[in-house]
C-alpha positions as a LaTeX table, in Angstrom:
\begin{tabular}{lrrr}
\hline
Residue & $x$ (\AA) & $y$ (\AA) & $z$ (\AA) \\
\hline
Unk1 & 0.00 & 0.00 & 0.00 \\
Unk2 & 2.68 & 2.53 & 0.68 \\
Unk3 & 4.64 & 1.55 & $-2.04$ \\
Unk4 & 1.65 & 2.27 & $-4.76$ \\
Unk5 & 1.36 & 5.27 & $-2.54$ \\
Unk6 & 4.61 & 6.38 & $-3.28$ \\
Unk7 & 4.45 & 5.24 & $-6.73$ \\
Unk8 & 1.28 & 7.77 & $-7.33$ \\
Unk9 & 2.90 & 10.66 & $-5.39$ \\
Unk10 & 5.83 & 10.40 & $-7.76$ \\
Unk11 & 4.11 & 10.36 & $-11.26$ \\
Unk12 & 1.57 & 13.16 & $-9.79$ \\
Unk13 & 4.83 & 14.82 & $-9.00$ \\
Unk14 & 6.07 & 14.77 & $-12.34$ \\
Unk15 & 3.31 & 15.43 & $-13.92$ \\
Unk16 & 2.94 & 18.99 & $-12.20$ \\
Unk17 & 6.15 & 19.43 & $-12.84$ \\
Unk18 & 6.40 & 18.93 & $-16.52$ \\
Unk19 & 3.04 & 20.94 & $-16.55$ \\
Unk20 & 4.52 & 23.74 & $-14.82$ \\
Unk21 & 8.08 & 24.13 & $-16.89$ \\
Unk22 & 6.55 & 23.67 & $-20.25$ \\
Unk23 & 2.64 & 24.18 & $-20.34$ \\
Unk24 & 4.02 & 27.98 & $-20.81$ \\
Unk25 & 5.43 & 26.57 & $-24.16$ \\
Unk26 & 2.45 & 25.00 & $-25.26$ \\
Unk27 & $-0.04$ & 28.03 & $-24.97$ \\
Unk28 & 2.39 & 29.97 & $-26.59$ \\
Unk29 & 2.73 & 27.24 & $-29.83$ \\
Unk30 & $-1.04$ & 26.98 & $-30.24$ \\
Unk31 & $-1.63$ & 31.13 & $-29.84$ \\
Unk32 & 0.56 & 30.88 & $-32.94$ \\
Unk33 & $-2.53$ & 29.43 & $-35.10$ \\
Unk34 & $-5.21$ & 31.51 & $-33.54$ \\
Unk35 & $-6.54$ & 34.66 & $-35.78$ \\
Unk36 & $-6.79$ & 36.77 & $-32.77$ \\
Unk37 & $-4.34$ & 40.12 & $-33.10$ \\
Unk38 & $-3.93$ & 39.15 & $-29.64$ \\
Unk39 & $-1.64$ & 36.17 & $-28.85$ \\
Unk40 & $-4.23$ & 34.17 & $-26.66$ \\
Unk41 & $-5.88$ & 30.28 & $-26.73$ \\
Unk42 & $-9.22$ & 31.16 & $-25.78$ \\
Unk43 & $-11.82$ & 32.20 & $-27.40$ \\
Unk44 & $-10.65$ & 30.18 & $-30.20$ \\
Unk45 & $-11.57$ & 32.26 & $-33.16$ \\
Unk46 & $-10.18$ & 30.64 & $-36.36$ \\
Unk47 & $-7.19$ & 28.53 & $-37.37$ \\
Unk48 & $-4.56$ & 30.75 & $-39.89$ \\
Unk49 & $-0.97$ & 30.69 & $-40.23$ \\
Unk50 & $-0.72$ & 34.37 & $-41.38$ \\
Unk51 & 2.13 & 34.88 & $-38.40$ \\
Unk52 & 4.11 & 32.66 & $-39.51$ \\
Unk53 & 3.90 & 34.88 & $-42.62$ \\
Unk54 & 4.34 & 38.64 & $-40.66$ \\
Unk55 & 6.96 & 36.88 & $-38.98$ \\
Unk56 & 9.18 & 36.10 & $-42.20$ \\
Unk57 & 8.64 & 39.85 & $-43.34$ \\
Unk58 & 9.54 & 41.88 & $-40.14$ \\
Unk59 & 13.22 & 43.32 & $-40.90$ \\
Unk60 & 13.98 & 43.44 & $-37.38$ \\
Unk61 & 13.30 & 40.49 & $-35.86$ \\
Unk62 & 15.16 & 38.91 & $-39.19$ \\
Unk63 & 18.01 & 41.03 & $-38.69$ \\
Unk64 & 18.19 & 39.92 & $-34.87$ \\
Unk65 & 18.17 & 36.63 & $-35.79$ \\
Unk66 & 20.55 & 37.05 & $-38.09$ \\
Unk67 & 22.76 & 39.14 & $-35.02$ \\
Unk68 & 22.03 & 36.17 & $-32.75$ \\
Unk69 & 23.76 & 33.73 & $-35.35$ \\
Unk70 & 26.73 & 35.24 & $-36.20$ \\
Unk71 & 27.57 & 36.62 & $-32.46$ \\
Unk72 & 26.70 & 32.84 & $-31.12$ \\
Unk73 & 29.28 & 31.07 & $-33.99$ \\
Unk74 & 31.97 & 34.18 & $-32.60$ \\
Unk75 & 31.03 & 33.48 & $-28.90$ \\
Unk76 & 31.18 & 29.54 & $-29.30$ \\
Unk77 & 34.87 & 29.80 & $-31.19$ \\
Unk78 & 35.88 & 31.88 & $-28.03$ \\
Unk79 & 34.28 & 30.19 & $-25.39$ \\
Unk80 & 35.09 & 26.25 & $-26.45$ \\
Unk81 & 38.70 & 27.26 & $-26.86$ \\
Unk82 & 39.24 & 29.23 & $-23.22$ \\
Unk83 & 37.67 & 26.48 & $-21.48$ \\
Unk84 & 39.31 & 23.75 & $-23.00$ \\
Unk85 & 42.77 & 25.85 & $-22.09$ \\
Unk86 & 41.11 & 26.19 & $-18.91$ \\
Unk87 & 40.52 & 22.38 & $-18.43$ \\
Unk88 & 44.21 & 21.57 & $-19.93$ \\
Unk89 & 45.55 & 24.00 & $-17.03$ \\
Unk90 & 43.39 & 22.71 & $-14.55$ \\
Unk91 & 44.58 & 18.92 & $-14.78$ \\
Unk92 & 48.23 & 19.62 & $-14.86$ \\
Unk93 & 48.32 & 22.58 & $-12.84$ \\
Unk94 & 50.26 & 22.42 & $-9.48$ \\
Unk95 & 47.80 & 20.44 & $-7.04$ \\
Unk96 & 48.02 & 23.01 & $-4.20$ \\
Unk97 & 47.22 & 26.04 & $-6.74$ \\
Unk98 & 44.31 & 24.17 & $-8.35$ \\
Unk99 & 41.36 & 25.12 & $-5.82$ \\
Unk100 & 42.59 & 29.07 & $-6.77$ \\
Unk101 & 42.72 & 28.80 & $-9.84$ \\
Unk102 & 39.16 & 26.89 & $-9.98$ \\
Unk103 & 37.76 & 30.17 & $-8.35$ \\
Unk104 & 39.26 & 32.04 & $-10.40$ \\
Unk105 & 37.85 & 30.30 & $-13.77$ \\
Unk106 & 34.30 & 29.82 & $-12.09$ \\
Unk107 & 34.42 & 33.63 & $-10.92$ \\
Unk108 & 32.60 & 35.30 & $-13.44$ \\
Unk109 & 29.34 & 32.87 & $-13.51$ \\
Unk110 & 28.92 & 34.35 & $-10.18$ \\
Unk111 & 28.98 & 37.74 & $-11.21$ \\
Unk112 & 26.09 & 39.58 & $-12.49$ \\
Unk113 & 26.13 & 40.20 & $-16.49$ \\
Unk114 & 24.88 & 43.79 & $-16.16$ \\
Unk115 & 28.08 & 44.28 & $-14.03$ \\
Unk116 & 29.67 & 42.22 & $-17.23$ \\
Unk117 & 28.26 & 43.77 & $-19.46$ \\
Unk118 & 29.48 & 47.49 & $-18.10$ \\
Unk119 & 32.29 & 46.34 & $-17.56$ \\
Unk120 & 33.16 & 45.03 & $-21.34$ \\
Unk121 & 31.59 & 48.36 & $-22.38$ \\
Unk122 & 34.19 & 50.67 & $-20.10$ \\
Unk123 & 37.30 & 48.59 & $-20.30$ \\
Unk124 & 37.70 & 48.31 & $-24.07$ \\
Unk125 & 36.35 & 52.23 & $-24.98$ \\
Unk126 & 39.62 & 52.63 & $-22.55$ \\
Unk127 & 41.74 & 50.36 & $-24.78$ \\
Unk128 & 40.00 & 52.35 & $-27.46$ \\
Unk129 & 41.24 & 55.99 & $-26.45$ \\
Unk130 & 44.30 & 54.63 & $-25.12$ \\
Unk131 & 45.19 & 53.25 & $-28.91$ \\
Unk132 & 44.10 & 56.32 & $-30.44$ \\
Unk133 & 41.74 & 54.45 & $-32.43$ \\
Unk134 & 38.02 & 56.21 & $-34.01$ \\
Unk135 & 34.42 & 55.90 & $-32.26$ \\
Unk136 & 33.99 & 53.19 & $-35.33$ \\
Unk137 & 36.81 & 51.13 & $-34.86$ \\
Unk138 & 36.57 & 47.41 & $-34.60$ \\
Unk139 & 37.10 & 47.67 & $-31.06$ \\
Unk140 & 34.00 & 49.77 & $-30.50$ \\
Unk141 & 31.84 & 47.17 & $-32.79$ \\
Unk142 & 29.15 & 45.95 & $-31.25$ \\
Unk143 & 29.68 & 42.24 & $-32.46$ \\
Unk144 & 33.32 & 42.54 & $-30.94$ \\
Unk145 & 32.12 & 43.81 & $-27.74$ \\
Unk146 & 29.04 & 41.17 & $-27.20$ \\
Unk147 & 31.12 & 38.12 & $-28.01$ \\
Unk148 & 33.64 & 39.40 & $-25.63$ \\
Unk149 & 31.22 & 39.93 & $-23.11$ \\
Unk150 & 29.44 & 37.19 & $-23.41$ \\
Unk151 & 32.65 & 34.77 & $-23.57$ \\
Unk152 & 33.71 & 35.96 & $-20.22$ \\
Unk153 & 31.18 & 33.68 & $-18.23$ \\
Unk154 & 30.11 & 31.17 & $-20.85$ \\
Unk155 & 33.57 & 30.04 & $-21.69$ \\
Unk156 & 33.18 & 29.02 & $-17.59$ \\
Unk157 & 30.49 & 26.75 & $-18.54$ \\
Unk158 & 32.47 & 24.82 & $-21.20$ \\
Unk159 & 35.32 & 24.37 & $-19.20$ \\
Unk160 & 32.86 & 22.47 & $-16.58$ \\
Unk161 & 31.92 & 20.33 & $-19.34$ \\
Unk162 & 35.34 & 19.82 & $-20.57$ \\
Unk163 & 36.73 & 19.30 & $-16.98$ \\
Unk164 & 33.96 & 16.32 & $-16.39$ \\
Unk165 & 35.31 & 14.53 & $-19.80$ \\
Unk166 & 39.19 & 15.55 & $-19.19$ \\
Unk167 & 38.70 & 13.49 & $-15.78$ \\
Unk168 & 38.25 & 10.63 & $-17.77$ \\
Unk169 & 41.44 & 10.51 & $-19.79$ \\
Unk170 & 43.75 & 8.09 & $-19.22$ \\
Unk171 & 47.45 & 10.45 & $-19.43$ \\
Unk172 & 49.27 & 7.14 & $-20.00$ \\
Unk173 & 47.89 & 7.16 & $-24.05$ \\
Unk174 & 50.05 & 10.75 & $-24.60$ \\
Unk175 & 53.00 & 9.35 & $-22.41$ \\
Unk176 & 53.17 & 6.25 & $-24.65$ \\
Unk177 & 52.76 & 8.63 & $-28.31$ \\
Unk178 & 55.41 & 11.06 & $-26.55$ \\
Unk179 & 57.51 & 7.74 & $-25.80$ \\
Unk180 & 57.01 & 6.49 & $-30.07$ \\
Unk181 & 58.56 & 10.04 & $-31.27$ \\
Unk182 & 54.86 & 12.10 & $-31.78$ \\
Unk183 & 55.36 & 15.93 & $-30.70$ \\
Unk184 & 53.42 & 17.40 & $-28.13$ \\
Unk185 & 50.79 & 18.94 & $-31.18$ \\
Unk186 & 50.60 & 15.56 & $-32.35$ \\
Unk187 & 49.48 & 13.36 & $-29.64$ \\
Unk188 & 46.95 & 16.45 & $-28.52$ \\
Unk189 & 45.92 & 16.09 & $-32.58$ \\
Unk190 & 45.76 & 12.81 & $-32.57$ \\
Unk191 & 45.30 & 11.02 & $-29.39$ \\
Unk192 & 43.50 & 13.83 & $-26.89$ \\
Unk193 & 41.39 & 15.73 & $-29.33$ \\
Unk194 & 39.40 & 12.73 & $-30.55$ \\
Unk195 & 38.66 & 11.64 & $-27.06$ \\
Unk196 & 37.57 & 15.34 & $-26.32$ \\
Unk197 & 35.20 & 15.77 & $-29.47$ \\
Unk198 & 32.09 & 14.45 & $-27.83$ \\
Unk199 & 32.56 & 17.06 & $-24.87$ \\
Unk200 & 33.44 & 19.95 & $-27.19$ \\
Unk201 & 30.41 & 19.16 & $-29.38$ \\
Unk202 & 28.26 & 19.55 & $-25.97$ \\
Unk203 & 30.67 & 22.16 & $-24.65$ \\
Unk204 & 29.56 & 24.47 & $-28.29$ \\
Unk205 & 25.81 & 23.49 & $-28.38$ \\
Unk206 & 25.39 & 25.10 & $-24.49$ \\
Unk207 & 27.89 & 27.97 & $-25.62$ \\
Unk208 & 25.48 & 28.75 & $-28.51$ \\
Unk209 & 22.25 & 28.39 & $-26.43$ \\
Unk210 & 23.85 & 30.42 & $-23.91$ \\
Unk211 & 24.59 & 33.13 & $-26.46$ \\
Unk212 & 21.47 & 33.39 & $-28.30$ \\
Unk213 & 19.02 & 33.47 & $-25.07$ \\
Unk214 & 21.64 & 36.04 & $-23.11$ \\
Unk215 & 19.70 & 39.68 & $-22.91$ \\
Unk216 & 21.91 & 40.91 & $-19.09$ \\
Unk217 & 25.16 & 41.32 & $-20.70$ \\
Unk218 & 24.33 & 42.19 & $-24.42$ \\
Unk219 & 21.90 & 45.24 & $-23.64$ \\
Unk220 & 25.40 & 47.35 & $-22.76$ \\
Unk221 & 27.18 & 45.79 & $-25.56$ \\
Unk222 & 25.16 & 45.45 & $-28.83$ \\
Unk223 & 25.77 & 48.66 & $-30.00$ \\
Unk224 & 24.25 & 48.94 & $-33.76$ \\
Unk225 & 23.85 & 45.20 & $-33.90$ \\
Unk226 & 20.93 & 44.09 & $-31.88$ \\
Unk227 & 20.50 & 40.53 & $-31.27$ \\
Unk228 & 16.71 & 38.50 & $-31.30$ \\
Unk229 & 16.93 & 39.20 & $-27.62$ \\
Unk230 & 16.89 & 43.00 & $-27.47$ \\
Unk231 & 14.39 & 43.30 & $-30.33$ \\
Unk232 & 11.85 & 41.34 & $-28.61$ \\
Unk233 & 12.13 & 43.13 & $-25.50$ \\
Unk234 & 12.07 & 46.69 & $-27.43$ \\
Unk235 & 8.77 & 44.89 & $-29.33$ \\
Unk236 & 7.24 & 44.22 & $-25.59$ \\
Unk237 & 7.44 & 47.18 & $-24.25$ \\
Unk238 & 4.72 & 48.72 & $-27.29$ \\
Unk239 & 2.69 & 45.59 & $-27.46$ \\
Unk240 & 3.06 & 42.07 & $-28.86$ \\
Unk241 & 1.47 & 40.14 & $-31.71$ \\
Unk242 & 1.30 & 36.54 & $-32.51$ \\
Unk243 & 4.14 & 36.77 & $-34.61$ \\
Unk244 & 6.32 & 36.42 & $-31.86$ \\
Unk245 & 4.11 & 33.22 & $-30.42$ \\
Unk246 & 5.08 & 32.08 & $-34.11$ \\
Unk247 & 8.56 & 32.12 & $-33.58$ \\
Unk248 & 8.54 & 30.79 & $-30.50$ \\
Unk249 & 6.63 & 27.53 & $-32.00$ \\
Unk250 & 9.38 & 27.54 & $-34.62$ \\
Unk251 & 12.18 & 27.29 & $-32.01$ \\
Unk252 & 10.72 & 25.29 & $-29.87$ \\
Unk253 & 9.90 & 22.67 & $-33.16$ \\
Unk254 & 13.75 & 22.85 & $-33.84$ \\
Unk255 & 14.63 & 21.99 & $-30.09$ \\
Unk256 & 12.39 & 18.78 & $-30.22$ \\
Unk257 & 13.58 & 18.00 & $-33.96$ \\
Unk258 & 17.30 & 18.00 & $-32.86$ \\
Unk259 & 16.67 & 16.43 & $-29.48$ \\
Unk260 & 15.18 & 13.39 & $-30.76$ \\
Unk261 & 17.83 & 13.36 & $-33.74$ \\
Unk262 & 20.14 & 13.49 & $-31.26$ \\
Unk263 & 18.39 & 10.49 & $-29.23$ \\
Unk264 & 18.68 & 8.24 & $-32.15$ \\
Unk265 & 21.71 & 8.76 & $-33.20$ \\
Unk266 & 22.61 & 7.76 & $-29.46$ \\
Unk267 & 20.00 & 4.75 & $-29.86$ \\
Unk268 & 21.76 & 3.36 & $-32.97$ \\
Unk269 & 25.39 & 3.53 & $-31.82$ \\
Unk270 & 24.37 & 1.42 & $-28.97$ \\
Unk271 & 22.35 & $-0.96$ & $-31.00$ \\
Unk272 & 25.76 & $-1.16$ & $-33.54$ \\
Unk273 & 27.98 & $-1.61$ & $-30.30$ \\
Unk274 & 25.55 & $-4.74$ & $-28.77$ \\
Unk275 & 25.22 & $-6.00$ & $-32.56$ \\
Unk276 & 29.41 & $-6.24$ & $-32.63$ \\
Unk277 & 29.97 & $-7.62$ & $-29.06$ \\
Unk278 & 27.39 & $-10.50$ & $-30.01$ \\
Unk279 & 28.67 & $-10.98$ & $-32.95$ \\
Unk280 & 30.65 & $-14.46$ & $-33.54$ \\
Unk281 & 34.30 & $-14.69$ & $-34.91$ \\
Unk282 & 32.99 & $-15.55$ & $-38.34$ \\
Unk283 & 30.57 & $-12.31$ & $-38.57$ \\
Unk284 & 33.62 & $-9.95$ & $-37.36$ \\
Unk285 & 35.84 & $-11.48$ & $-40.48$ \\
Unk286 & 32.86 & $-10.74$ & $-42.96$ \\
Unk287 & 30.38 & $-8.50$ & $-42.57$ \\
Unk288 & 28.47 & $-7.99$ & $-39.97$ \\
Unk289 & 24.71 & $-7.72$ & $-40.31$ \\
Unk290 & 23.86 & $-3.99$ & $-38.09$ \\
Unk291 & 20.27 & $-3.46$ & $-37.66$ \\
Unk292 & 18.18 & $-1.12$ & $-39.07$ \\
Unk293 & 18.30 & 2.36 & $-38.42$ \\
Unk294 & 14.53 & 1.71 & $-37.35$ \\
Unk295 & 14.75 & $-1.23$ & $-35.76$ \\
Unk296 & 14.49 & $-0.98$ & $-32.07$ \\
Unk297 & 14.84 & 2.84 & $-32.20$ \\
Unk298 & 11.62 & 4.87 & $-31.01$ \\
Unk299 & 13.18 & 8.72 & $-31.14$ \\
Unk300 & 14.27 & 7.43 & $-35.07$ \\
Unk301 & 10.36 & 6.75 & $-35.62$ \\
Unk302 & 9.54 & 9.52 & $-34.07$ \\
Unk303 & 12.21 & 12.06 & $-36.02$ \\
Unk304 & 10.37 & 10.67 & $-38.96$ \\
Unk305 & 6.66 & 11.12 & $-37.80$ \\
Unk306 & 8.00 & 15.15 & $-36.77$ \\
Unk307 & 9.53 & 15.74 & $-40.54$ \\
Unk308 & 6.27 & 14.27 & $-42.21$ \\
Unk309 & 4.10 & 16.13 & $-40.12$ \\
Unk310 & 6.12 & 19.58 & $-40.66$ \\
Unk311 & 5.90 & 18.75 & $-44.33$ \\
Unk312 & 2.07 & 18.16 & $-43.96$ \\
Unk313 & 1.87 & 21.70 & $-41.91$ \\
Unk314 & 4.07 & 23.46 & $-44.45$ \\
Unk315 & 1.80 & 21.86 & $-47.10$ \\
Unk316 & $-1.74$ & 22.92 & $-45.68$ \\
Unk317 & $-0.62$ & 26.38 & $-44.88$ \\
Unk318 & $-0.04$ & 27.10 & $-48.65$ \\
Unk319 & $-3.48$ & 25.64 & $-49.63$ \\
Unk320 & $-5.74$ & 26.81 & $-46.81$ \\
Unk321 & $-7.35$ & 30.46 & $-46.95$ \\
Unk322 & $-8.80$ & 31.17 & $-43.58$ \\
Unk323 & $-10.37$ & 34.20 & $-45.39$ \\
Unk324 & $-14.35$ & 33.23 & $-44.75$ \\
Unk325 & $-13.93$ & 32.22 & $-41.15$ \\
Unk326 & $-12.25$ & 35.90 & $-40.07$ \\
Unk327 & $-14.65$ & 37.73 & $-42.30$ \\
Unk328 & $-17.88$ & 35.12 & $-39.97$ \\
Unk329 & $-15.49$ & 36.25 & $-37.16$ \\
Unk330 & $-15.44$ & 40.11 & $-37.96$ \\
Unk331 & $-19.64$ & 40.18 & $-38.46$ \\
Unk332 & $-20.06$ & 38.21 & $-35.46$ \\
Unk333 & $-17.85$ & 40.75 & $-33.52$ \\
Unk334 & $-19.53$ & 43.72 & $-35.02$ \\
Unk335 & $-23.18$ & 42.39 & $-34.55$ \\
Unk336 & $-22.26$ & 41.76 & $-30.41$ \\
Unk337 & $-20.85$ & 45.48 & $-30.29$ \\
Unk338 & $-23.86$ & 46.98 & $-31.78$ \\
Unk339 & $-25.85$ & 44.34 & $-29.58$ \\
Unk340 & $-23.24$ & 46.30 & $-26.67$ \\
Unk341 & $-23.62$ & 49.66 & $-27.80$ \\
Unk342 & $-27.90$ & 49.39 & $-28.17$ \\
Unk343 & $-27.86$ & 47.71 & $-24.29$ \\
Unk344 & $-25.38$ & 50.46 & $-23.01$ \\
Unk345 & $-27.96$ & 53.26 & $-24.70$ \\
Unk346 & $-31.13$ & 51.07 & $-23.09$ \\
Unk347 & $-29.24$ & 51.68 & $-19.78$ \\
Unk348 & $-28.62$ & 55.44 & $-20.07$ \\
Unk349 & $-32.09$ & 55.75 & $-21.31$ \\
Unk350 & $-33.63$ & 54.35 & $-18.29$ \\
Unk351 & $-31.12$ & 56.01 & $-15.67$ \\
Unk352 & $-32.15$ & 59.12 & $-17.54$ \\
Unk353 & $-35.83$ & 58.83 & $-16.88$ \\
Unk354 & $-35.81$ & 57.68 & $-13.42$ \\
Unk355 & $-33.34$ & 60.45 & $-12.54$ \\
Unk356 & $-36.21$ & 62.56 & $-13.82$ \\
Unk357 & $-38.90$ & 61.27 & $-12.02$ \\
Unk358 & $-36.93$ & 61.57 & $-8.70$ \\
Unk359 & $-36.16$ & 65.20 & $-9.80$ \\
Unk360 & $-40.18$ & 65.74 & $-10.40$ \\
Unk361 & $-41.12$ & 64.01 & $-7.12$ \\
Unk362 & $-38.36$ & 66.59 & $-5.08$ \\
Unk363 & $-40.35$ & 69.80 & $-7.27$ \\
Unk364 & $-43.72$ & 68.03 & $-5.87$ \\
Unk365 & $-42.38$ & 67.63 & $-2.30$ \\
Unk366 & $-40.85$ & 71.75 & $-1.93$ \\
Unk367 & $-44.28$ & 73.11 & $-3.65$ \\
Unk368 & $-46.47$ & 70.83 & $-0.66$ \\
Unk369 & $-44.47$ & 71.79 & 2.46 \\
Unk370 & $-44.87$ & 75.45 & 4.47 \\
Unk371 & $-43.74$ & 78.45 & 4.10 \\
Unk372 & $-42.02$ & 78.87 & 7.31 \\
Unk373 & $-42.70$ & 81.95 & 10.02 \\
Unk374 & $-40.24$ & 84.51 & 10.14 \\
Unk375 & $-41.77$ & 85.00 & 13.87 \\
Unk376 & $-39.01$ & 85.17 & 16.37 \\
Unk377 & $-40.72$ & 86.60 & 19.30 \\
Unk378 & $-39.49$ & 89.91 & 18.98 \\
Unk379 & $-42.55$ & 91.46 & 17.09 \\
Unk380 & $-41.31$ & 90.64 & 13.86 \\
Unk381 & $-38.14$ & 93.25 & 14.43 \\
Unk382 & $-35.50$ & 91.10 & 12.97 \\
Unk383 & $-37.99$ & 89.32 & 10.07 \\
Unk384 & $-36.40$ & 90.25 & 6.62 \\
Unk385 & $-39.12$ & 91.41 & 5.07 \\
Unk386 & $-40.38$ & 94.21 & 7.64 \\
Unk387 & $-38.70$ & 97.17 & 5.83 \\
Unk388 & $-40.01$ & 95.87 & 2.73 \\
Unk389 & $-43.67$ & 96.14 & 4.11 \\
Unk390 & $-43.25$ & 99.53 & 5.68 \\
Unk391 & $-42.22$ & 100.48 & 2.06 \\
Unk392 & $-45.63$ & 99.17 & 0.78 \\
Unk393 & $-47.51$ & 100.49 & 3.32 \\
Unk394 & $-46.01$ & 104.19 & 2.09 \\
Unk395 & $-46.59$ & 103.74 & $-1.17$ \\
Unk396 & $-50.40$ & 102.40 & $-0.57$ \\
Unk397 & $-51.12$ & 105.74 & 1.87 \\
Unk398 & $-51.08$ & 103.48 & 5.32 \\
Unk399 & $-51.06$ & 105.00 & 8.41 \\
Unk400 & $-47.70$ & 105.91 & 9.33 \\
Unk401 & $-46.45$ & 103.70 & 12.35 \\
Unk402 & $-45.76$ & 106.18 & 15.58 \\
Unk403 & $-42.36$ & 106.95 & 16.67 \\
Unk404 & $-43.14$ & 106.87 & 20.26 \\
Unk405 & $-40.08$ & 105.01 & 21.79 \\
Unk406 & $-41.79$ & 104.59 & 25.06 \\
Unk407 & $-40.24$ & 108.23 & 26.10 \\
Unk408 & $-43.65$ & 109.92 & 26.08 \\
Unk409 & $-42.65$ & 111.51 & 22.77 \\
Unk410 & $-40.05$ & 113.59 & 23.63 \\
Unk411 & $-37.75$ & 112.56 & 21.05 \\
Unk412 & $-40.25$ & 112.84 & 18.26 \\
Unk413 & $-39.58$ & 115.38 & 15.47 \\
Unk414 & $-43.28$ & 116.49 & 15.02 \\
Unk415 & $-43.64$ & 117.66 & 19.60 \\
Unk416 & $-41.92$ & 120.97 & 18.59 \\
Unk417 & $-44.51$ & 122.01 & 16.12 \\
Unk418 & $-47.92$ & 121.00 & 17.93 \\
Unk419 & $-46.90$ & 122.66 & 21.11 \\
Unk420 & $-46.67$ & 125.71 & 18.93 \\
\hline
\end{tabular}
């Protein structure tokens, strides 16, 4: 019981794992065939490779590309051949300097690249000026400058690689070639490189990935030579299409073609190698009968069922016109924003009309209530409309009001004359 426990913890493990690193991958690939400008799997709308098409006619991204390639065949020339100095040093280097120097060679993975990057930048416009040389001088190239810059830490990596297959190397093989009369060039030519190859071939693929996917270190360096990198991140910043989902299905496709290639070319040397050690002493005097390359070999298959289905993709594209669908798309878009607009009027109309009423039933509400009494126990003295009455009352011939203060008329005006 625990054990199927275990078991089914384990593959629900992987699962969410695989989901998580490349279910990214996969929403990206299928936004690629979706006619919305927006790159996004749902609502599906219609199935088009147009992309694929804006993809082959943007300039930049094709120059970028075209950047990437030619600093990652610079960067992997540099970077293979300081780290397989690196590893040479490394194995016959004193034993009680070979932890320092191993610092010193894995130092700059540990670094930052924008403090790479700067740095490249700064150090060789110094080398620049100090030469004499012009602002467009090979030495201010952008190409020059990102290989450097990028060689400084990925030529690290390949010496790790290197290091791991160097370990392996049995130093007797160039005593005894030293011993027959080869030189020193020879039985590195000869006897070392071979055994090497393998690692170097690995040592150049993760130089190149490296290069091509580094953005840190080449934003400082690029100058007038901007890799696929920097123009996709200069594309983000104003918006993305589909296009770019495109080429991301297109790299990833190449990944997966290589990978399995890769796979059963590994597949079929071991099936050669079992074929030879059961092979009998007759068979190794003739000719031995190797399998086929199909025989036993699943990733072969497979590298065949990817090319005829690429062919198949390439094929349909070229034939199929998603014209009608977009256009059914388009109405149908157009019909639910009129649908929008006419429901978004509907609303204002009725919001309009009760905010009416309620303004009608407040008119209602002021006419029915009081007037209230400007009465504040002081006879009306302080009421604001008393001196506007007296006025009336002058103009309609009223009785003027007396002046008596309560001082028995002494300080009335008129006393003087009637006593006279």
């Amino acid at each position: 019981m625990n054990n199927s426990f275990l078991r089914v913890s384990i593959w629900v493990y992987l699962a969410i794992f695989f989901l998580y690193l490349l279910g990214p991958l996969v929403i990206m690939s299928i936004t690629a065939f979706n006619s919305s400008g927006f790159p996004r799997m749902t609502p599906w709308e219609c199935l088009t490779f147009q992309w694929f098409g804006e993809l082959f006619q943007d300039q930049r991204i094709l120059n970028g590309i075209k950047n990437s390639l030619i600093i990652g065949a610079g960067t992997v020339v540099l970077s293979v051949a300081m780290g397989l100095a690196g590893a040479l040093m490394l194995t016959q280097i004193w034993p009680k300097l070979r932890a320092t120097y191993y610092t010193v060679i894995i130092a700059p993975i540990l670094i930052p690249g924008v403090v790479l990057g700067i740095s490249t930048l700064v150090f060789w416009d110094r080398i620049n000026r100090m030469l004499g040389l012009g602002a467009d001088s090979f030495l201010s190239n952008g190409i020059f400058l990102t290989v450097i810059g990028q060689s400084t830490f990925i030529a690290s990596y390949c010496m790790l690689v290197l290091v791991a297959r160097l370990q392996r190397y049995d130093v007797a093989l160039t005593e005894a070639a030293l011993d027959l009369g080869a030189t020193h060039a020879q039985a590195f030519r000869k006897i070392l490189l071979p055994f090497m190859r393998p690692a170097i071939a690995s040592a150049a693929v993760l130089a190149f990935l490296a290069s091509f996917e580094n953005y840190n270190t080449t934003t400082f360096t690029f100058g007038e030579y901007p890799t696929l990198t920097i123009e996709l991140a200069q594309k983000v910043r104003y918006g993305i299409t589909p296009s770019i989902s495109a080429l991301a299905f297109i790299i990833v496709a190449l990944t997966v073609f290589f990978a399995l290639l890769n796979e059963a070319k590994l597949k079929r040397q071991e099936l050669v190698a079992a074929a030879r050690k059961n092979a009998t002493v007759e068979e190794l005097a003739g000719k031995i009968k190797l399998p086929s390359f199909f025989a036993g070999n699943m990733a072969a298959v497979l590298v065949v069922v990817f090319a005829v289905a690429t062919i198949t993709v390439v094929g349909t594209a070229t034939a199929y016109n998603p014209g009608q669908c977009i256009a059914n798309v388009k109405e149908q878009k157009r019909l639910e924003a009129e649908q929008r607009i006419q429901e978004l009027r509907k609303q204002r109309e009725e919001q309009r009309k009760k905010r009416e009423a309620e303004e009608a039933e407040q008119g209602d509400a002021q006419q029915s209530a009081p007037k209230p009494s400007n009465n504040s126990g002081f006879g009306n003295v302080f009421a604001p409309n008393t001196l506007d009455s007296d006025d009336e009352d002058d103009a309609t011939g009223a009785e003027t009001p007396s002046n008596n203060g309560g001082s028995g008329g002494v300080f009335d005006p008129n006393s003087l004359q009637d006593n006279q």
